[in-house]
N, C-alpha and C positions, 0 to 999 in steps of 0.2 A: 769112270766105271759106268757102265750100262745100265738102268735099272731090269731089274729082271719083272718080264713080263710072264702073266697068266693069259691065256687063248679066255676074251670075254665069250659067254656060251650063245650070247648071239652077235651075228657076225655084222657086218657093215664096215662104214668110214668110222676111223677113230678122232677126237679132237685132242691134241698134244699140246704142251707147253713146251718150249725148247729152253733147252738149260747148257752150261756149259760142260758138255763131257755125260750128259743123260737129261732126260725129259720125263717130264709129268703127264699122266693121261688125264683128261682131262674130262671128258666122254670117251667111253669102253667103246673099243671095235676090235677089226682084224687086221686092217690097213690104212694108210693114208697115201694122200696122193702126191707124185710129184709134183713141183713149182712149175717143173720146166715141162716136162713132158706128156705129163696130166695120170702116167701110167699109176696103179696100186703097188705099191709096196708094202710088203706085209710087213706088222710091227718086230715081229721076232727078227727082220731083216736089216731095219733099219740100220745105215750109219752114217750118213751124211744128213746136215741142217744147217739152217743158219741162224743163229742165238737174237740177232741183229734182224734180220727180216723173218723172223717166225715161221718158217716154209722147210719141206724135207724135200731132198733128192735123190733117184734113183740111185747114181753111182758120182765118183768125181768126177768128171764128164759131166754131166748136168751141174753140178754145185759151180763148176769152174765157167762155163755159160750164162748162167745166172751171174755171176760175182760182172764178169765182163759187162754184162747188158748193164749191171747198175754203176759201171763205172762210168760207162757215158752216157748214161742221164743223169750222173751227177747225185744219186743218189746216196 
């Protein structure tokens, strides 16, 4: 389950904790950014992360890019 988010009343980059199945804010914003592709994602959109590497994804397409890249380096 998602936590339900409040639009903080000023805007910027948010800092998140990833959890499994919902996240923590950690510092208030309005977005974060992709791992992969650097774009903003607004929080209310969020649903991809990875619990393991603390990072959010645009879409699965990016989360599945990422998972790839860390499998050959072994990560």
């Amino acid at each position: 389950m998602m936590n339900r988010y409040e639009s903080p009343k000023s805007g910027g980059e948010a800092r998140l904790r990833y959890l499994d199945g919902e996240f923590q804010v950690v510092n208030a914003g309005q977005f974060v950014r992709c791992a992969v592709t650097g774009l903003p994602i607004q929080i209310d959109e969020l649903k991809y992360w990875s619990v393991a590497f603390q990072e959010a994804y645009i879409d699965a397409s990016a989360s599945l890019s990422r998972y790839r890249e860390r499998l050959a380096d072994g990560s």
